[in-house]
N, C-alpha and C positions, 0 to 999 in steps of 0.2 A: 128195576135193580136198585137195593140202594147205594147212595151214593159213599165213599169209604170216607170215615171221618177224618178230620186235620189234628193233627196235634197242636194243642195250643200253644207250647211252645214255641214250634215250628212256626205256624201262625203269625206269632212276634217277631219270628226273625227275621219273615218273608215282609211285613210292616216296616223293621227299620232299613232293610234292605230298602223296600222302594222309595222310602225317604230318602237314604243318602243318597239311589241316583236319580230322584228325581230333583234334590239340592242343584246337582249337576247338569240337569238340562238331558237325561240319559231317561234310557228305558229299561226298566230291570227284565221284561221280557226278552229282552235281546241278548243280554249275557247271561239269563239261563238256558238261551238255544245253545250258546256257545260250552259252557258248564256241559249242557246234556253231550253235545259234538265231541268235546276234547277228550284226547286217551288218560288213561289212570297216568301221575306220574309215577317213574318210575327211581329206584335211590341213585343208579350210576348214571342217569341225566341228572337229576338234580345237582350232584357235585361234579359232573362233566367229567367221567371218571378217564372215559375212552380219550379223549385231551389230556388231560392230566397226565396219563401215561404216555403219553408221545412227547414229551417234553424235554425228555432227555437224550440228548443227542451228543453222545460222546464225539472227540476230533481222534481217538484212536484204537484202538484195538482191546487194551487191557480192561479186564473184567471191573476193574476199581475204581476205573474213572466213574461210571453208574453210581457206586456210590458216594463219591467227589458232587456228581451235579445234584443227586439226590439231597441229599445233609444241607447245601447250601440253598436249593428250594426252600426245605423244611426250613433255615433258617430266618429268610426273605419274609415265608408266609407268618411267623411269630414277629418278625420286626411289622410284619402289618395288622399283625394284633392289637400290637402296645400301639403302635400311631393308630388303630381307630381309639382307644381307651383316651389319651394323652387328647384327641379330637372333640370328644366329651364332654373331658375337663377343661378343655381352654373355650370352649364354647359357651360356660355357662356361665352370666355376668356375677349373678353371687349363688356361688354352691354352696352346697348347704354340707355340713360335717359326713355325715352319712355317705352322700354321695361321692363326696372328694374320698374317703378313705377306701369304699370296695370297689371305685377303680383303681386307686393304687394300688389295692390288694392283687387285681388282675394283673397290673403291671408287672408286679415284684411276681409271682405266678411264672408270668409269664417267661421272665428272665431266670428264673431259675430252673425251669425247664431247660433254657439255651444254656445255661452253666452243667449241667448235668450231661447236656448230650453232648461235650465234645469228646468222650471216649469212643465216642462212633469216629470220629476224625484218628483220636490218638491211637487205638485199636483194633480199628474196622478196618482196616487200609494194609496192604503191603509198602513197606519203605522203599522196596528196589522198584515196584510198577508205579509207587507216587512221583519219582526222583523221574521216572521216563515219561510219562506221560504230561505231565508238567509243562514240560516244555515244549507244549502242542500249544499252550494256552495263552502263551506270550500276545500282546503286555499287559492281558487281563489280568487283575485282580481283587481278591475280595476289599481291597482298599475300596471300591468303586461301589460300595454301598451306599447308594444315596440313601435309603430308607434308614441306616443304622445314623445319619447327621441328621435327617429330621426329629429322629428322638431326640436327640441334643439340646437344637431349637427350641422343641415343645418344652422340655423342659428346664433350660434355665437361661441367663442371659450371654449375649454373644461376650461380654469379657470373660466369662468363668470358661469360654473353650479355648481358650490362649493358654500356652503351656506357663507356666508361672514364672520363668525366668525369660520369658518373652514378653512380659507384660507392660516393662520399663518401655518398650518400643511404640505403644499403642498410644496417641496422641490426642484420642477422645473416648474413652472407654464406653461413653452411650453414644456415639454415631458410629453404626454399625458398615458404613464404609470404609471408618478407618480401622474398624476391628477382621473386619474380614479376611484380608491379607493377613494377618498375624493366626490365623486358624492355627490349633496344631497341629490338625490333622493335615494339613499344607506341606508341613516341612517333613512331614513322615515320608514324602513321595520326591526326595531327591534324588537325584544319582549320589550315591554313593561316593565318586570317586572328585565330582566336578560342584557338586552341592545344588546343579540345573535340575528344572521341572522333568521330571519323566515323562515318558513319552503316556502312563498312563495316567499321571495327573493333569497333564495336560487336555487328554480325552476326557475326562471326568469334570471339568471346571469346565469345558465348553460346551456338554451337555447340562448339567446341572448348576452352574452359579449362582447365574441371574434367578435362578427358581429358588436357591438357598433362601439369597437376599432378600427377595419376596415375602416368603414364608416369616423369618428373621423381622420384617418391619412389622410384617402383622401380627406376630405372637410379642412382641417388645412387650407392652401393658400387660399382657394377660399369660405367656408364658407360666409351667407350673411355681416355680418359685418365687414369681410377682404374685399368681393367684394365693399361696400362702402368706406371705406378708401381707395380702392385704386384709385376708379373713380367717386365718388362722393362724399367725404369727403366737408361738408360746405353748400352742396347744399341744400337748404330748402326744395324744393320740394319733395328730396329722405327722409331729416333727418323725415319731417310732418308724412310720413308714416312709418317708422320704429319706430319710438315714438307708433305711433297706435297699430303697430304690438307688440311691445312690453308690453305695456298696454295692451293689451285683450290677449294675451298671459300668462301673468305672475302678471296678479292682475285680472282684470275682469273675467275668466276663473275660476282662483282657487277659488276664492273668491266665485262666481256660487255654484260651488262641493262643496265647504265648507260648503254655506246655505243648498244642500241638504244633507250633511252627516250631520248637526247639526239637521234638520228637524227630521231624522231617528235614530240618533245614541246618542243621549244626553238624559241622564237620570238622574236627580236629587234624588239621592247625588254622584252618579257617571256612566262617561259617558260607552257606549256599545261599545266592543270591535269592531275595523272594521273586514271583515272575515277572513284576514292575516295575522291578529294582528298588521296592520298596523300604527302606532304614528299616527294617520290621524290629533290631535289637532296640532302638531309640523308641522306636513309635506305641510298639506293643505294653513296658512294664509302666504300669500307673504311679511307682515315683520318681519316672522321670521326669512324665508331664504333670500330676497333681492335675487331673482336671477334677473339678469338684461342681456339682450341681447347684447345690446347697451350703455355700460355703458357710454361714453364720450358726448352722444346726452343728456346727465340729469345732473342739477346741482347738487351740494354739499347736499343743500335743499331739494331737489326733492329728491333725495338716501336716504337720511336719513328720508323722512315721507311717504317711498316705501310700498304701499299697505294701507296704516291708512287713516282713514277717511278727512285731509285735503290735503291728494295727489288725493284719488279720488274725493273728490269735485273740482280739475280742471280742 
């Protein structure tokens, strides 16, 4: 009988194949026993669909909270979008133009996807089953986004996330201990009534601090807006997009959350507490804090009408 030919190609591939494991100290006979053994994959193992849908696990009754825990999945897995992209870029010692701009493309992408979907929150929801079910959820809140403060990090220095009229307070602007405590997103998580830690800022700094900090010492140098100054300071093409990034970042973003927390949480003659007791009227409009990424890409003008209706109309 004869014996059935090889394709040469195939051939090739079986060649570098036993080169890389034999690089390895490996047998490529062995892992094509295994190749031959293992089942086709399948697409709902690959993205773990059957997990995936057991994820949400409402504390009550009403049909909305499903899509309460849904939206802010979705939200979490996009904030782990931009930090792989943001992971990228602060990795590479000197990127090269190309590469810095179609991640930030991804980035700004990405965040405007999350600007877009908060109509599912402001829309998708009933007011009276939000208002009850809510308050299953005590004293979590989406304040407790760790992932949505590592973007921060990645991208610009620890003074620029001090609210601006807290800045007089911060006694070494590049030692990131003495900037820490003056976070603004710190002071968003007061009581209200006594100006003390809440009890879910408190839960949120004792899981995540030290790991802030961490991150914080290690992105200092290479953070995105050190890696600009240092290889692309002037360039238009990088500043166009970090203008973007910082715009949907730190005004179109909050601004979003704002309209649905005003949607759900404003009550005439006074507004509903958020469920961590969180300032949400202080914390949420970006000219109260001006936090800015990129402060030196924005005029004088521009900073000073940061978030108010004639900086977004440009």
């Amino acid at each position: 009988m004869e014996e059935p030919k090889v394709n040469p190609e195939l051939a090739e591939q079986l060649k570098k194949l036993q080169e890389k494991y034999a690089a390895m100290g490996q047998d490529l006979s062995s892992y094509l026993d295994g190749l031959l053994y293992s089942d086709y994959l399948t697409y709902w193992d690959y993205i773990h669909l059957d997990t995936l849908l057991s994820l949400q696990n409402p504390k009550t009754s009403f049909p909305d909270e499903h899509i309460f825990i849904i939206y802010h999945q979705i939200t979490e897995l996009y904030f782990r979008l931009i930090i792989l992209e943001l992971e990228q870029i602060t990795a590479k010692e000197n990127p090269d133009e190309k590469f810095f701009s179609e991640r930030l493309d991804r980035v700004n992408r990405y965040f405007g996807h999350l600007e877009n979907s908060f109509d599912i929150m402001v829309k998708g929801m009933e007011r009276d089953q939000f208002l009850k079910f809510r308050m299953s959820l005590l004293p979590a809140s989406g304040f407790q986004s760790a992932q949505y403060r590592m973007i921060e990090f990645y991208a610009t220095d620890f003074i620029n996330l001090v609210a601006e009229k807290d800045r007089k307070s911060v006694t070494d602007g590049n030692n990131i201990d003495d900037v820490l405590p003056n976070l603004y997103w710190r002071s968003g998580a007061t009581e209200l009534a006594t100006g003390k830690k809440t009890l879910t800022l408190q839960q949120f700094e004792k899981k995540y601090l030290d790991q802030f900090r961490d991150l914080g010492i290690s992105l200092k140098s290479k953070n995105v807006y050190q890696l600009y100054k240092k290889h692309f300071s002037g360039n238009k093409n990088i500043t166009d997009r970090l203008r973007a990034f910082d715009t949907l970042a730190n005004v179109l973003w909050p601004l979003a959350h704002m309209k649905s927390a005003a949607h759900y949480l404003e009550k005439d003659p006074e507004d509903i507490k958020a469920t961590g007791g969180t300032n949400w009227q202080k914390y949420l409009p970006p000219r109260f804090q001006k936090i800015i990424f990129f402060p030196e890409l924005w005029s004088e003008q521009e900073k000073a009408e940061w978030g108010k209706a004639a900086f977004i109309r440009k």
